[in-house]
C-alpha positions in Angstrom: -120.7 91.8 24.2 -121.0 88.5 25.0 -124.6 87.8 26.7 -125.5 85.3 29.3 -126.5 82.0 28.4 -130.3 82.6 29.4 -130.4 86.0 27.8 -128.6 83.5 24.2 -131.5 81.0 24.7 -133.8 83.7 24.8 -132.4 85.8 21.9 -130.1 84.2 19.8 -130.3 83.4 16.0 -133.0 85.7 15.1 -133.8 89.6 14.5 -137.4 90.8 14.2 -138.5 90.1 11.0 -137.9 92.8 8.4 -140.9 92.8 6.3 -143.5 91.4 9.0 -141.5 92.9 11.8 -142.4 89.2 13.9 -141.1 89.7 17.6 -140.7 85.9 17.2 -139.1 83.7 15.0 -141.7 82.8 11.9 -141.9 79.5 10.1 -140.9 79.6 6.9 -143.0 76.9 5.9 -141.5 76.6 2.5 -140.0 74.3 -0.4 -137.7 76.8 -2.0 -136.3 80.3 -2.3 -136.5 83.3 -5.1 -133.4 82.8 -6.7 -133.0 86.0 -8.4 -130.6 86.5 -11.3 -128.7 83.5 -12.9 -125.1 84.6 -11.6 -126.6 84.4 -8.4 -128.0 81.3 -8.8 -125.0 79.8 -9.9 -123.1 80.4 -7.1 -125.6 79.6 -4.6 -125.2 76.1 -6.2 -121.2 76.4 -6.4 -121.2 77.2 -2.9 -119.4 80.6 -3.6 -122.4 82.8 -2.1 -124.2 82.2 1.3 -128.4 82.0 0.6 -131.4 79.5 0.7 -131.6 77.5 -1.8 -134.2 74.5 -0.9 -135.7 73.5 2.2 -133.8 70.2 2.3 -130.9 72.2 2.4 -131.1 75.3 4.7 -134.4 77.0 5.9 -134.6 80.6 7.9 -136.5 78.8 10.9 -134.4 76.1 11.0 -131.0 78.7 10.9 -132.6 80.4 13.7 -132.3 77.1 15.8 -128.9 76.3 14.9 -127.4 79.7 15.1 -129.0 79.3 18.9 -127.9 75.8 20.3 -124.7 76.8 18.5 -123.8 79.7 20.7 -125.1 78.0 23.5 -123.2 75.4 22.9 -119.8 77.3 22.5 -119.5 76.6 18.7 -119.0 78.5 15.3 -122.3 76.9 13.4 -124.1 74.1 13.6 -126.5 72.2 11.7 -129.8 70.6 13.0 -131.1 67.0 12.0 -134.3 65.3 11.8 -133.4 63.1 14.8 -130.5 62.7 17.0 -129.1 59.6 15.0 -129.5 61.4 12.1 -127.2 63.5 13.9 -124.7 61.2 14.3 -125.5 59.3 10.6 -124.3 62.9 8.9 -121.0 62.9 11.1 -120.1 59.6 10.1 -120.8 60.0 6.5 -118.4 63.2 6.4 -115.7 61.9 8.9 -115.3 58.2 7.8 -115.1 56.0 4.7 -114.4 52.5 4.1 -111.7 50.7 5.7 -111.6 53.1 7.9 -112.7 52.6 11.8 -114.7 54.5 14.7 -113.2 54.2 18.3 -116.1 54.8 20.8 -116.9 54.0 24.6 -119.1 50.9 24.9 -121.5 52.6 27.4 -123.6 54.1 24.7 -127.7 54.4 24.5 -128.6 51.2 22.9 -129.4 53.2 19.4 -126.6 54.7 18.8 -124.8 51.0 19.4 -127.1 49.5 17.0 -126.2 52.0 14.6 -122.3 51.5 15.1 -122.7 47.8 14.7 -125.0 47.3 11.8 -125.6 50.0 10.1 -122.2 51.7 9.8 -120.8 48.4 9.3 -122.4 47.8 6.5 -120.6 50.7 5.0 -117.3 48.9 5.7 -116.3 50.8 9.0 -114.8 49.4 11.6 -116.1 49.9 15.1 -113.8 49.5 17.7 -115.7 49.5 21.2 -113.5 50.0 24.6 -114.4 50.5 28.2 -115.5 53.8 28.4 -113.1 55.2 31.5 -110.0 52.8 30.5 -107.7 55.7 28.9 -105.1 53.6 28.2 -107.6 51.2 25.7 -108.3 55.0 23.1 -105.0 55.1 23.0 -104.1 51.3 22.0 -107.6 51.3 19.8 -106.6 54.3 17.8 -104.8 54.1 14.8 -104.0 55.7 11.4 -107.1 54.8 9.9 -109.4 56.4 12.8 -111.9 58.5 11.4 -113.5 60.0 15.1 -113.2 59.4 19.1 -117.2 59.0 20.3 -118.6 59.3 24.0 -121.4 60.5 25.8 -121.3 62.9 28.4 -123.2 61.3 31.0 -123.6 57.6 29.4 -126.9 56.5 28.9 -128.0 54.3 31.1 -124.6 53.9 33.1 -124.7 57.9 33.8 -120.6 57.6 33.8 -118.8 60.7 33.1 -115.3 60.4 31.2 -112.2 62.5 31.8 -113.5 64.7 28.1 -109.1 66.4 28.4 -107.5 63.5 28.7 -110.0 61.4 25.7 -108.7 64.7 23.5 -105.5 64.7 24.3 -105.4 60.8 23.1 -107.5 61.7 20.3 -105.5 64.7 19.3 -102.0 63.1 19.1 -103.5 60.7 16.6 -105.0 63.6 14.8 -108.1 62.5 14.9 -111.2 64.7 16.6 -113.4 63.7 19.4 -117.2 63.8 19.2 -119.3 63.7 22.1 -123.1 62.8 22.4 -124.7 65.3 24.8 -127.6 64.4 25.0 -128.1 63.8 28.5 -126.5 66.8 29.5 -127.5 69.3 26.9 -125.5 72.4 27.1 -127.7 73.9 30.4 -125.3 71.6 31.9 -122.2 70.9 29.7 -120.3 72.6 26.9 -118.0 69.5 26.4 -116.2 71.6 23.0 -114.6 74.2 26.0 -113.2 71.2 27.1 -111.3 69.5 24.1 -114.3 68.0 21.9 -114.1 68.9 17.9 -118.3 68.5 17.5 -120.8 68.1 19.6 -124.4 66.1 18.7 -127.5 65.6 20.5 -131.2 64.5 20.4 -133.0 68.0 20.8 -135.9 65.8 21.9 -135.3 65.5 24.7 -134.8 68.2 27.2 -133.5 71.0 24.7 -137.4 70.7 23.6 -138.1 69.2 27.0 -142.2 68.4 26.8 -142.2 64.8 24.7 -143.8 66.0 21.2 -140.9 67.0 18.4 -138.7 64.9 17.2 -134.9 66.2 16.2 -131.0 66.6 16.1 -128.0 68.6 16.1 -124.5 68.4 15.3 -122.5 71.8 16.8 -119.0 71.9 15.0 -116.2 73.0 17.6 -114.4 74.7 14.9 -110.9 74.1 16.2 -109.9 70.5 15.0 -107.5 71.1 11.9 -109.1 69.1 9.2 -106.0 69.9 6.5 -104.1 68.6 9.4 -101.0 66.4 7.2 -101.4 63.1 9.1 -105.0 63.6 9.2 -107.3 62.0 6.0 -110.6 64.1 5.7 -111.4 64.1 2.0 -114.9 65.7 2.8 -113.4 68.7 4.5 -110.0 69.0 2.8 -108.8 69.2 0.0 -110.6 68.8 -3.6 -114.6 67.8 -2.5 -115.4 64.7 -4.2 -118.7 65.8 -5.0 -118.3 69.8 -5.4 -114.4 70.0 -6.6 -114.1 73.3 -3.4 -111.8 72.7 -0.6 -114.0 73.3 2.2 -111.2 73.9 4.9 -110.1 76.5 2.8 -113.0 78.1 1.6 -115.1 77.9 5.0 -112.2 78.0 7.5 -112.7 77.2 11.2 -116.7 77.0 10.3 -116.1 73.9 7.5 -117.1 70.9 9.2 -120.7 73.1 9.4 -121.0 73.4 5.9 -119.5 70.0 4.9 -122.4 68.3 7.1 -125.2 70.6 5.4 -123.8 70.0 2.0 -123.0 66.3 2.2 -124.3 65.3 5.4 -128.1 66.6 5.2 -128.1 67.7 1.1 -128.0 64.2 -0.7 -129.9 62.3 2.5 -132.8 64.8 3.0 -132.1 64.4 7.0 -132.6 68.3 7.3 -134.7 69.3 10.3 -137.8 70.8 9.3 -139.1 74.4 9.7 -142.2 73.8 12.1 -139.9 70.8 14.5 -137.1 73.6 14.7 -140.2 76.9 15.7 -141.3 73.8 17.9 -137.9 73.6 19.0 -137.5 76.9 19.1 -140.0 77.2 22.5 -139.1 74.9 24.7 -135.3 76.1 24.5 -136.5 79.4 25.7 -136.9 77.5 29.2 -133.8 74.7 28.9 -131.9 76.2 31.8 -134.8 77.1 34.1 -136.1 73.5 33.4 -132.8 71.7 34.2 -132.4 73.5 37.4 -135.5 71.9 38.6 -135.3 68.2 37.1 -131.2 68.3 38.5 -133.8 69.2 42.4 -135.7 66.6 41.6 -133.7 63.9 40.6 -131.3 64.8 43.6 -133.9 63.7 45.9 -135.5 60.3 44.1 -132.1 59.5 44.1 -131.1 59.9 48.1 -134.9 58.1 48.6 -133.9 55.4 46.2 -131.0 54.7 48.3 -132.3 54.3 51.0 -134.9 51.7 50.0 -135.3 48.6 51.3 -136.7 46.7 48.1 -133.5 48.8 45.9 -131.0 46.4 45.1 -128.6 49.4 44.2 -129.2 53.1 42.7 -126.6 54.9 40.5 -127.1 58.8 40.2 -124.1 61.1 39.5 -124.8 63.3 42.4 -124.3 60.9 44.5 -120.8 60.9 46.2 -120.3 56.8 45.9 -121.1 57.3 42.2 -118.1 56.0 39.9 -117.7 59.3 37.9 -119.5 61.6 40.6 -115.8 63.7 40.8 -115.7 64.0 37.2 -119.5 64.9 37.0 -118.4 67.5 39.5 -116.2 68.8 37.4 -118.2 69.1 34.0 -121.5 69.7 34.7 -123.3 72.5 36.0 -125.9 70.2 37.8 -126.3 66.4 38.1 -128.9 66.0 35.5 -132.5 64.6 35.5 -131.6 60.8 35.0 -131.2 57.7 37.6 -131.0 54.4 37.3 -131.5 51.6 39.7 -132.5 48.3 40.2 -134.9 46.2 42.4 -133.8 43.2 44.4 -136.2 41.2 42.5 -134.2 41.4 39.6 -135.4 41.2 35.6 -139.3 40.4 36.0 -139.6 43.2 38.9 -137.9 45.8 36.7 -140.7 44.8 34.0 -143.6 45.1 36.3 -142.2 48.4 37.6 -142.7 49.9 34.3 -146.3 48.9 34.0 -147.4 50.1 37.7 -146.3 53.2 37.6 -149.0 55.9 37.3 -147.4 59.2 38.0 -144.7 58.3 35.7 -145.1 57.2 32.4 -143.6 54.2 30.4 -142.5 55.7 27.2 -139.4 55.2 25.1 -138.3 58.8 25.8 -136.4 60.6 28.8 -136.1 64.9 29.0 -139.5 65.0 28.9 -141.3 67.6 31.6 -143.0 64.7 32.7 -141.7 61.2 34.7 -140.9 58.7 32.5 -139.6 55.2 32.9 -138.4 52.1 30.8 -136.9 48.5 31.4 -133.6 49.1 29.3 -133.1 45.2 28.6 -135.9 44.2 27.2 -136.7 47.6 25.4 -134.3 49.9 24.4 -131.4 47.6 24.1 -133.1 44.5 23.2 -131.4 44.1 20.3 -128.4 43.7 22.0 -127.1 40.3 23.4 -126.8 40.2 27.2 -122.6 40.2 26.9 -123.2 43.8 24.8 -125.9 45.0 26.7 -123.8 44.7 29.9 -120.9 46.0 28.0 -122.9 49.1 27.5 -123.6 49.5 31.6 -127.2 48.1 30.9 -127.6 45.3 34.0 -131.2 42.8 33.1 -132.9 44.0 36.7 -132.0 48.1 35.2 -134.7 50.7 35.4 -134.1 54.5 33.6 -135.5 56.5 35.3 -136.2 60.7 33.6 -137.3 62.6 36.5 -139.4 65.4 35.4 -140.7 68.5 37.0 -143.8 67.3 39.1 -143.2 68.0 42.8 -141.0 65.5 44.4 -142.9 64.3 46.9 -145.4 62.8 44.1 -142.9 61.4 42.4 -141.7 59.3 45.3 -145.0 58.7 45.8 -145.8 56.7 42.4 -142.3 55.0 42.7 -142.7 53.7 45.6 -146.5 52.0 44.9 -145.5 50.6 42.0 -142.4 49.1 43.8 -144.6 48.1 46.3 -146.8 46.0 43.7 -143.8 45.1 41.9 -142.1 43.2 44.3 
């Protein structure tokens, strides 16, 4: 029986505990396991029995987590992180070597463009950045030595929404996968791997935890992309291991790409999530789908009043109909999500000013918090951009994110517009 996906945040991953008998999931707020005889042992660290081994590794809390955002998320396992580019750090280092390249959409969050340009870089891959709705630019970036396809789900802070079929289609008849960041979405509102993506990461930070104070990451593996696929080159997943000699497609099946990111992702960079982040975790999933419902309300109506503003140079919100993507958002979301971005007529040094008279909302570098929460993208977030990339990434100098959280809406239109007031 396949329960709902309330009843799965609720429920899933964990049993009552068998000794204690706790209703709710326990930390295990441990270092390492009983490893009982020395066969046993042995094949724990051969990878030829399932079992906990050392925290860094696998933990029962943090299991409990991942066997719940990977049901929700319509995946066979999943593996959670410290952070959400930590995340993203352990796909790279399993999909792509040297000399080998990354094709992603340039309207990324200004982290995860940072990463791709100087810190995967530096282990020789190529990243090759396109416009993130011009189809035709995958398929003419893609090539042989492609190690993944990367977008967002709703970009971040350009809120566009791509065509996720069509980008695996392209990605598929090079035989490479297609990962997508969804982050902004979370899977309350979109299960991009039911339609086409191979693996699925996200910042639980944001509004998976949802109230601002744990820090962490997941990767959900799709388990359908064919990793001893002949023109494909995935020496981590197929094939002898370089670092355990197993043939992980064969030994672990549909659910490899899991175990290859705990084993060489997470193992040998101690990224691993820990036990009290993922209980932490844990609770404010229990209300991810109740919460979205409310911030998609309240972002709906910021956004019409935005419009409608007289000192608004512009507003961009996917529920809007004269959004760019708003037929694709349509399509693949369940709601319009809790983020707008807009600008004031006084440009750069307005959007600044906003920031600091806000009083309702808070100016925090964070968004899916329960609370309001604003930032000046251009001389924050992606600051370390130039202004040609940070445009490139749908990140204007007058743009302000705005995360609308779950205070009534009327308050929240309230603060916005003082502080535009003052601003201005």
């Amino acid at each position: 029986m396949t329960r709902g996906f309330r009843s799965r945040s609720l429920h899933g991953g964990h049993e009552p505990d068998a000794e204690g008998g706790s209703f709710a999931p326990p930390i295990h707020q441990t270092t390492s396991y009983r490893l009982g005889s020395a066969d046993r042992a042995a094949d724990l660290y051969a990878l030829e029995s399932e079992g906990d081994v050392y925290s860094r590794i696998s933990n029962p809390t943090v299991r409990a987590l991942e066997h719940r955002l990977g049901s929700l998320s319509g995946g066979v396992g999943a593996v959670a992180t410290n952070a959400g580019m930590a995340a993203v750090d352990a796909l790279t280092t399993v999909l792509a070597k040297a000399g080998e390249n990354v094709v992603t959409a340039g309207d990324l969050y200004g982290g995860t463009t940072a990463y791709f340009a100087h810190t995967a870089t530096r282990r020789g891959i190529e990243i090759r950045t396109v416009d993130t709705l011009d189809y035709d630019a995958y398929a003419d970036a893609i090539d042989e030595e492609t190690a993944y396809v990367h977008v967002e789900t709703i970009a971040n802070p350009s809120l566009v929404t791509p065509e996720f079929e069509r980008l695996a289609e392209i990605a598929h008849e090079h035989a490479t996968p297609l990962v997508v960041d969804n982050t902004f979405a979370s899977p309350a509102l979109c299960r991009p791997i039911e339609h086409g993506a191979d693996a699925v990461w996200e910042s639980t930070t944001k509004w998976i935890h949802g109230s601002g104070t744990t820090v962490g990451g997941v990767v959900v593996d799709g388990g359908t992309f064919p990793w001893d696929h002949p023109d494909a080159d995935y020496d981590e997943l197929s094939g002898e291991n370089p670092a355990f000699g197993v043939d992980f497609a064969e030994r672990f099946g549909e659910a490899a790409l899991t175990h290859a990111l705990r084993q060489r992702g997470l193992r040998p960079l101690g990224a691993q999530q820990t036990p009290f982040d993922a209980w932490a975790t844990l609770q404010g999933l229990e209300t991810l789908d109740l919460r979205m419902d409310r911030h998609c309300e309240n972002a709906g109506i910021v956004a019409e009043h935005l419009r409608d503003h007289p000192d608004v140079a512009w507003v961009t919100y996917p529920g809007l109909d004269d959004h760019p993507t708003h037929e694709n958002a349509e399509r693949y979301l369940d709601g319009f999500g809790g983020m707008i971005a807009f600008g004031l007529e006084d440009g750069f040094s307005a959007g600044k000013r906003f920031c600091e008279e806000v009083e309702l909302a808070s100016f925090v570098a964070n968004v899916g918090d329960a609370r309001t929460l604003v930032i000046h993208p251009a001389s924050t977030t992606h600051a370390q951009l130039s202004e040609e990339e940070q445009r490139a990434a749908g990140v204007s100098p007058d743009l302000i994110r705005l995360s609308v959280g779950l205070e009534e809406p009327e308050d929240i239109v309230e603060d916005i517009d003082a502080a535009i007031e003052r601003s201005t």
